[in-house]
C-alpha positions as CSV (number, residue, x, y, z in Angstrom):
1,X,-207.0,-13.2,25.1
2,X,-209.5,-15.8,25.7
3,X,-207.1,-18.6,27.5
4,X,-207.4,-20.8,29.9
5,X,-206.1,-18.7,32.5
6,X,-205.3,-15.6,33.8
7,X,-201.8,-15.3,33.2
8,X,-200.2,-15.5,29.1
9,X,-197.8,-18.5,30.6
10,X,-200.9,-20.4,31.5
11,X,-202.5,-20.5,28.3
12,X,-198.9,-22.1,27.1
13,X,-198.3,-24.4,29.9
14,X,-201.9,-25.9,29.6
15,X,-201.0,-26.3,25.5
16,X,-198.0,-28.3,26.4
17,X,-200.1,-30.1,29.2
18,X,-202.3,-30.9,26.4
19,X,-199.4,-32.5,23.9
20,X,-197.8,-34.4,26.9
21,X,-201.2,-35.9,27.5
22,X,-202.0,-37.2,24.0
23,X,-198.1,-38.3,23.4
24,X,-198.9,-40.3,26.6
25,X,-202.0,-41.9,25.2
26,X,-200.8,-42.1,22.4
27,X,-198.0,-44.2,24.0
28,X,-200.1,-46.3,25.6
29,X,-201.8,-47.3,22.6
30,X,-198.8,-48.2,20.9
31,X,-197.7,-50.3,23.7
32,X,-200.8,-52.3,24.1
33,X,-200.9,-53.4,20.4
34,X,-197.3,-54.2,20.6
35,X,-198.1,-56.5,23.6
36,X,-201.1,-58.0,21.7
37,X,-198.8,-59.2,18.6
38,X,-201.0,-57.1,16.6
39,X,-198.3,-55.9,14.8
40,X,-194.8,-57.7,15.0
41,X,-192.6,-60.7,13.3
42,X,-195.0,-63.3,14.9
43,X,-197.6,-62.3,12.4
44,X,-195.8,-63.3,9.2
45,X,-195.5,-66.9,11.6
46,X,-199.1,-67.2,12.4
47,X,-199.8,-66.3,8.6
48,X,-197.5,-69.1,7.2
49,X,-199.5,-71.6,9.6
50,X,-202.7,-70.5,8.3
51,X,-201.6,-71.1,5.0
52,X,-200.1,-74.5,5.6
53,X,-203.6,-75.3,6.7
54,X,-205.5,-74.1,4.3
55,X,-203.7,-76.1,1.8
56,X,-204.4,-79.2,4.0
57,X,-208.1,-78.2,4.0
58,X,-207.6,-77.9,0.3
59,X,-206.2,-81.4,0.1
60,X,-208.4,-83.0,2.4
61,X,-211.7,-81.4,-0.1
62,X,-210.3,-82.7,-2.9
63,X,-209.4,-86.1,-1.8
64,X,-213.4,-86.3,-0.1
65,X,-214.7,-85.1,-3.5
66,X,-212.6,-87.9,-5.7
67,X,-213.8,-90.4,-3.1
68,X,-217.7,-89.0,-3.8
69,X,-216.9,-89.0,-7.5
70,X,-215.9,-93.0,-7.1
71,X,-219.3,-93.6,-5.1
């Protein structure tokens, strides 16, 4: 009764308008995270770097603290 409209097939073709336009943004969306390697197989890359070089940071610590510890 209270649509957008003045016709019963407006009120259902502004509904669908409605669903076309958050499938689009919600394309969009996905497509712009996808192109930002947000998600994808280069994280699990990136995260075996980090770790490498944590465990060098780790290394290099422990080798400046034994060195202190000789002082």
């Amino acid at each position: 009764m209270y649509g957008t409209g003045y016709s019963p097939y407006s009120s259902i073709l502004s509904f669908i308008l409605n669903i076309v336009i958050i499938l689009v943004i919600v394309g969009v969306v996905v497509a712009l995270l996808n192109k930002s390697n947000f998600v994808g197989s280069g994280s699990s890359d990136r995260l075996t770097r980090v770790e490498k070089d944590v465990d060098d940071i780790k290394r290099m610590v422990e080798d400046i603290k034994n060195k202190l510890d000789e002082i």
